[in-house]
N, C-alpha and C positions, 0 to 999 in steps of 0.2 A: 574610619572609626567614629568621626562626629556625626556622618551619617545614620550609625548603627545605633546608637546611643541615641540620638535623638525619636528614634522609634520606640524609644520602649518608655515614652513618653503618654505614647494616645494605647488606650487601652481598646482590645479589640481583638476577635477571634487571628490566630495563629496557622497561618498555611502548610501543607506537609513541607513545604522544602523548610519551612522556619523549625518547624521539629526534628526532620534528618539533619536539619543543620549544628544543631543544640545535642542533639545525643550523640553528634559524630564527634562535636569538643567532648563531651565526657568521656568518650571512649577512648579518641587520642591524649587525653590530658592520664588516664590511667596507667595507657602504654609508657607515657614517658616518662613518668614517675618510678613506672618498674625496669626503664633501660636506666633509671639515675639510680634506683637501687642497687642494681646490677653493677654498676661502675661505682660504686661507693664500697665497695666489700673486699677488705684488705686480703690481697692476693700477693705471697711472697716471689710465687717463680717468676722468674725476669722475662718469659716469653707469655705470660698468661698478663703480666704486664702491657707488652706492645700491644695484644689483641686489646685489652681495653683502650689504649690510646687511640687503635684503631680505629675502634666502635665507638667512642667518644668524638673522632673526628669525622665519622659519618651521622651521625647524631646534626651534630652543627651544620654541616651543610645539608644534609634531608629535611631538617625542621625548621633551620633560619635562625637558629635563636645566637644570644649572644656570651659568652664567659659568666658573665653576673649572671644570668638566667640558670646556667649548668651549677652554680655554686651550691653548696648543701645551705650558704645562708641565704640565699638572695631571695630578697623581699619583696620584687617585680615578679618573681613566678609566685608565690604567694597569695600576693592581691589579683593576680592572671585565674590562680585556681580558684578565688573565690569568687571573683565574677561568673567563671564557668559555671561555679556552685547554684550562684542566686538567677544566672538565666535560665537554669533548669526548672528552680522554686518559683519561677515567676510564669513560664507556663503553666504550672499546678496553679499556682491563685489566681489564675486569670480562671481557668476552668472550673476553679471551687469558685465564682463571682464574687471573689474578696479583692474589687478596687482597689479599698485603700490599701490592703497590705503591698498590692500587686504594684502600685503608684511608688509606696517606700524604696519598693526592691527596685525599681527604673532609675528611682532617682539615687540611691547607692550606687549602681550599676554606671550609670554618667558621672557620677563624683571620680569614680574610681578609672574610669580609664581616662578624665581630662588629669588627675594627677600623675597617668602611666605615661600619657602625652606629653606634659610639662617634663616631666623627666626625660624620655628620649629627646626632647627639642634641645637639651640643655648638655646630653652626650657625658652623662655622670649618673655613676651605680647609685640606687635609693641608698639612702643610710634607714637604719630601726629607728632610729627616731623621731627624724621627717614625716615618716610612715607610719608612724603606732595609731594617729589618731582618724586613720583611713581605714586601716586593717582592722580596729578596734571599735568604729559604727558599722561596718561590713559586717562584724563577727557577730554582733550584736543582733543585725538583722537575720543572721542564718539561725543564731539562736530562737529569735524568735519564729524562724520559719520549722523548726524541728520541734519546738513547741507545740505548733498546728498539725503536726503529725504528718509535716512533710518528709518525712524521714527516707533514706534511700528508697526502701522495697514499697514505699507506695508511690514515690514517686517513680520510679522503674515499672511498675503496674499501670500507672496514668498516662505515660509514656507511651507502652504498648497497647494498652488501650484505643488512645488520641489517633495513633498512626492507625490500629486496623479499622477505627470509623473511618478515618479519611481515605483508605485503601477502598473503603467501601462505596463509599459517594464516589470516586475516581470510577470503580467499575461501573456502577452505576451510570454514571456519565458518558461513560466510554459506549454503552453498550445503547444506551439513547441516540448517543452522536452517531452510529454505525446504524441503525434503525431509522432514523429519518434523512440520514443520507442518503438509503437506497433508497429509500421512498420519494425522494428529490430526485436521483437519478433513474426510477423507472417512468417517472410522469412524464407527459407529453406535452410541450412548450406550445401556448398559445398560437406562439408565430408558424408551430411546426404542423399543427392543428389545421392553422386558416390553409397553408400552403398546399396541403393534401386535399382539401376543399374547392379549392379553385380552380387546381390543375384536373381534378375529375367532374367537375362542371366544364371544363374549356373540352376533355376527352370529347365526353359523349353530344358536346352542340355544334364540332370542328372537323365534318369528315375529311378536311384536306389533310391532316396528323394522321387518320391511321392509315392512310392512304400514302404516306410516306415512308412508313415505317416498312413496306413492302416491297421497297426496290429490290430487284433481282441482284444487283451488285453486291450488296448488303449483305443478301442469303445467303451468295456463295460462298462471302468470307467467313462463314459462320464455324463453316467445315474445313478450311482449309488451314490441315497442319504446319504448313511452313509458315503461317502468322504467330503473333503471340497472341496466346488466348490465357485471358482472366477470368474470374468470377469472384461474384459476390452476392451473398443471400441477405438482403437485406429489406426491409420495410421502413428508412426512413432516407428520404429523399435525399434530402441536405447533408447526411454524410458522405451519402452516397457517391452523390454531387461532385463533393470534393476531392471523394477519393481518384475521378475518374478524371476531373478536373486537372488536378499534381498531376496524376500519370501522364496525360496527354500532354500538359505545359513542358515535363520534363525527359519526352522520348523523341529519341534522335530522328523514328521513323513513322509517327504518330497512326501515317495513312494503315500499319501493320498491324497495330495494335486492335484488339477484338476485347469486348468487353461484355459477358455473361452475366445480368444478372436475375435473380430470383426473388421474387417476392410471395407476398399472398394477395390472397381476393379482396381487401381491403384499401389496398395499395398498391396496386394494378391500375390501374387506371390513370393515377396521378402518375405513377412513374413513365408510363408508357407517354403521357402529353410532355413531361417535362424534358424527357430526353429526346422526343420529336422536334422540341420546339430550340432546342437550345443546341449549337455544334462544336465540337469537342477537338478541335483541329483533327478533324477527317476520322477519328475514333471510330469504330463500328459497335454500337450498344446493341443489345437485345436484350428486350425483359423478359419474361415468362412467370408465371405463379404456380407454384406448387401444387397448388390443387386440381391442375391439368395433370400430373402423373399418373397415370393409371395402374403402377404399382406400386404407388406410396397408398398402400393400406393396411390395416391392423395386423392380418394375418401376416404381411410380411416384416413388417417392422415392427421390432419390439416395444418402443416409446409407447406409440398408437395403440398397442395393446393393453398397456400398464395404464394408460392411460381413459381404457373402461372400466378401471379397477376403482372401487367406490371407497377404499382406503386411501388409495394415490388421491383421488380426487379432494377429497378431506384434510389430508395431507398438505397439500400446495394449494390448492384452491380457498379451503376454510377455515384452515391453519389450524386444526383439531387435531391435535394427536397428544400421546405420552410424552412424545419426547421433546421438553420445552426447554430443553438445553441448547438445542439445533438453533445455531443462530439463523436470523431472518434471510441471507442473502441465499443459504439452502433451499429457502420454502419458497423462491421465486419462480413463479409457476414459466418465465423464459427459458428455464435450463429446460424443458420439455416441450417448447416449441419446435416446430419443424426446420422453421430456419436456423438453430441453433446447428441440429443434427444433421443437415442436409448435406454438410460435408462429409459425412461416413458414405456417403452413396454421390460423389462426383461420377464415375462410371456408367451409373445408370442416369445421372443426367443430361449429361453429355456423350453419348455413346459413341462417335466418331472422332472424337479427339484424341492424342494420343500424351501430350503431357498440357497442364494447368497449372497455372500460378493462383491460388488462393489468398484474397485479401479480406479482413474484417472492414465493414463500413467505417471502424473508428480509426482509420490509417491515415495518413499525408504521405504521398512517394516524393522526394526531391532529387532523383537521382534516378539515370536512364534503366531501366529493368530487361533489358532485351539481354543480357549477357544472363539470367535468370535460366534461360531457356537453353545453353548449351553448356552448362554444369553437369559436368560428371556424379550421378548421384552413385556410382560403384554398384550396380545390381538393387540397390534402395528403391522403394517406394516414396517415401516422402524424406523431403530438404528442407531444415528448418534449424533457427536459430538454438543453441543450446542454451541454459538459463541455469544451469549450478553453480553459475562462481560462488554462491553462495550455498552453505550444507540445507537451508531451507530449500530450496528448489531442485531438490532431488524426490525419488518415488516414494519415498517415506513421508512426507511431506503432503504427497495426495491421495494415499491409499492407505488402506484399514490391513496391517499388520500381524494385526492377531489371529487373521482369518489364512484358515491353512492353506485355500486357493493361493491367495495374495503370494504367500510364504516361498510354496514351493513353485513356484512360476518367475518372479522377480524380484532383481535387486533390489535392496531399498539404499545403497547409495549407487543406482543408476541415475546417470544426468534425464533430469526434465529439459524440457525445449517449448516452445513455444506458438500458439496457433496465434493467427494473423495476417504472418506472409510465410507461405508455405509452398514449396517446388513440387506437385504430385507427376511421377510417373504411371501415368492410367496402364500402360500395357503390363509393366509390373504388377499393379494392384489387382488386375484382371487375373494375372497367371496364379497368381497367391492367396487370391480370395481372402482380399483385406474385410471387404464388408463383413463375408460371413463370420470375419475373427471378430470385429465389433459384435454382432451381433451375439454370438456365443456369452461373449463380457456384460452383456447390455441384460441378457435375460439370468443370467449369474447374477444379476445385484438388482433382483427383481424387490429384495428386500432391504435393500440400500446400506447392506453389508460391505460389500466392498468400497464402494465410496460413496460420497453424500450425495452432488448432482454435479451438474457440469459437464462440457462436452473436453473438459482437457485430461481429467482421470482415465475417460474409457480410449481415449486417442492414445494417450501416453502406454493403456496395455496391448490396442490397436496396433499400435506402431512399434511395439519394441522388438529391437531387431530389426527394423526395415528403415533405420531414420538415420538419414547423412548428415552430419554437420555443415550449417553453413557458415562464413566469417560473421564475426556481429556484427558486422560495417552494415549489411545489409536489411537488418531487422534491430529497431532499437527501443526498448520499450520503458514504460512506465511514468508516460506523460500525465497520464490520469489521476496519479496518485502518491507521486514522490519527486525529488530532484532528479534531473540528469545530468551527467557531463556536461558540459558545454562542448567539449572536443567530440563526443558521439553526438552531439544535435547539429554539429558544422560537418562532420563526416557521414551520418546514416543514411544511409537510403531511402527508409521507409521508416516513418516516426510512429509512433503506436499510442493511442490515447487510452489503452489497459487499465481498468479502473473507473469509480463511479466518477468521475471529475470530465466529464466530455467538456466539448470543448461549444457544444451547442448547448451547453446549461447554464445557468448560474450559478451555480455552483464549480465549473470548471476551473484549474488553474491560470489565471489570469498573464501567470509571466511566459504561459505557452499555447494561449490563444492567439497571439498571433502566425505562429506558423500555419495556423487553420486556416483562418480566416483570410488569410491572400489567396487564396482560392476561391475566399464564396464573391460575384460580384452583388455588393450591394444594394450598385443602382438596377438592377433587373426589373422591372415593372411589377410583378408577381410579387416580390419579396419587400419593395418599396409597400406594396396591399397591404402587406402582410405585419409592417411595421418591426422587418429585420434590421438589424444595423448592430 
């Protein structure tokens, strides 16, 4: 209480919680007034009796208060109501910039609860006339604030007012803060910059690396289904790194482990020296880049097509369009990358495998993966964590409702799941011609009617009906951007940095960077250049 009082001492702009806080006493201070009306209204029948004893004894314990407070005379809720009164008058004057008035009301306001003080200290009801001469400058000053034409209905106006500006500058806020966040999290980190520099200088001046990378042992695990094979499309090294890094510290049979991944022509080169030069306890890497497919082209892939579209282009590229409601993380021209989508077409990249484990670069495994691969997926094509304990994460949630495709095709409280760590059965996918269902979806929302961007909307119509549950234990997400259990970060298998907060930014959450980083070593020579740490 001395705390609170002492604040309305410094005059000074008032926060939304100081306003929700101040109209929520008037509001409860109304209500209670009208349960004491209620129980003050002489009722003969002996059972409309009890109920008010009743209600009178749940009154005292939900509100706290005490006998003298409940009285029709008590002079401690009196001076209680008019403190409420003059805290509400004193935001108005502070915002009409009348100081002094605003100073008077502070210092009534502190008179009057160091005498509510003194009284509870002393455990004895006010008497009137102890009190007349507190209630009586109090009343004084409300007189004069109703003078000023503080009167309820402007003050109720000023009120709502004060709150939708402050609702305003919060959005405001809110919608800056989500805008130069992704902008922090698409940028590319100095260290991350040099490192892809060095490693494609060391490629092209070290023929003993790609000269490595060619061992026939190597080859043949490439193909062989009784290994476990992974994948990952990625173009940055250092997640990469890691993710292959966990896997391999934490599998039982490391020498089995196979490891797929895909990049582009830009990052080819460094990926190809860095996983040359570095060994993964016996791991089998292969890179390759996208741009050696020979039928990743426009004609057969939708993206590549939409993406000769000089709307699309404007769209994502130069941020021109009508529709400037589309928040920013829509118009990021990575949901139309190739590595984004490259997982609709696992099949045609690897054509002799017969099941894949797909992983996102922003993963950490701590927990052996090999039992991944003898899961019953029941006739499914893809295994994958569910994600509706919550009603937001269901298909309602990532798809456009109104559109009659959407409607008459799926639920919209179908469970969502999640991409990351994902079990694909290729020979299924093959017999069912998973791709062509993507692509059917992909050129359906050529007008981005059905959903906005992203590769988990067209997966979640991709996959419905073909997707097994797996236990959570296995896939845990949302390191990037919220808390987790502590009980799923000591149990998960595979930790997920989902969200703009990687764990290579600065921006990342700091109380879960270290499960990352015990994977990167940071005396490496390369990343010592580079001024990692």
């Amino acid at each position: 209480m001395r705390r609170r009082g002492a604040d309305f001492r410094r005059p000074g702009r008032r926060s939304l919680k100081d306003v929700v806080w101040w109209t929520s006493c008037t509001v409860l201070l109304l209500f209670f007034i009208y349960i004491l009306t209620k129980g003050n209204t002489n009722i003969d029948s002996t059972q409309h009796f009890s109920r008010r004893n009743f209600s009178h004894d749940r009154v005292i314990e939900g509100f706290n208060v005490t006998e003298e407070m409940l009285s029709p005379d008590s002079v401690s809720r009196q001076i209680n109501d008019q403190i409420s009164l003059a805290k509400a008058y004193l935001v108005i004057a502070k915002e009409s910039n009348n100081q002094q008035f605003a100073w008077e009301l502070s210092a009534q306001i502190r008179i009057s609860q160091i005498f509510l003080s003194n009284a509870a200290t002393r455990r004895a009801p006010l008497t009137i006339k102890e009190s007349e001469h507190v209630i009586g400058d109090m009343a004084l000053v409300l007189y004069q604030a109703q003078q000023l034409h503080y009167d309820s209905a402007i003050m109720i106006m000023r009120l709502k007012g004060k709150i939708q500006a402050l609702e305003e500058q919060m959005n405001s806020a809110s919608e800056k803060s989500s805008k130069y966040g992704q902008i922090a999290a698409e940028e590319v980190p100095k260290a991350l910059y040099c490192l892809g520099v060095r490693l494609t200088s060391r490629w092209f001046n070290d023929l003993s690396l790609q000269k490595k990378l060619k061992d026939k042992k190597q080859v043949m695990k490439l193909k062989d289904n009784d290994l476990y094979h992974f994948c990952i499309f990625s173009d940055n090294i250092l997640a990469t790194s890691v993710a292959i890094n966990s896997t391999a510290i934490n599998s039982k049979n490391p020498d089995k482990v196979v490891f797929h991944l895909v990049t582009d022509e830009i990052s080819y080169a460094a990926m190809k020296a860095w996983f040359a030069l570095n060994d993964f306890r016996g791991v089998t890497v292969e890179v390759q880049k996208f741009e050696d497919f020979s039928w990743l082209n426009a004609s057969y892939v939708p993206v590549l097509k939409q993406l000769q579209d000089s709307e699309i282009q404007n769209y994502y590229f130069k941020g021109n369009s009508d529709d400037n409601k589309t928040p920013i993380k829509f118009r990021n021209p990575k949901y139309l990358s190739m590595l984004n989508h490259l997982r609709f077409y696992i099949p045609e990249v690897f054509p002799e495998l017969k099941k894949v484990v797909f992983l996102d670069d922003d993963v950490v495994v701590q927990k052996d993966l090999s039992d991944l691969f003898t899961i019953d997926l029941n006739g499914n094509v893809n295994g994958a964590v569910e994600t509706c304990m919550e009603t937001f994460h269901r298909y309602h949630k990532y798809l456009n409702y109104s559109h009659p495709l959407i409607r008459a095709h799926f639920d919209p409280d179908a469970c969502g799941w999640a991409f990351g760590m994902n079990v694909f059965d290729l020979v299924q996918w093959r017999n069912r011609n998973v791709t062509g269902i993507y692509h059917y979806w992909q050129e359906k929302n050529a007008d981005r009617t059905l959903w906005k961007l992203g590769t988990l909307p067209p997966g979640l119509l991709t996959f419905y009906g073909l997707t097994e549950p797996l236990d959570p234990l296995w896939h845990v997400l949302g390191f990037g951007y919220t808390n987790v259990d502590p009980q799923l970060i000591e149990r998960g298998a595979v930790l997920h940095f989902n969200g703009n907060s990687k764990p290579w930014l600065k921006i990342g959450m700091e109380k879960y960077k270290p499960h990352w980083e015990k994977y990167v070593d940071y005396s490496h020579p390369f990343l010592q250049q580079c001024n990692f740490h």
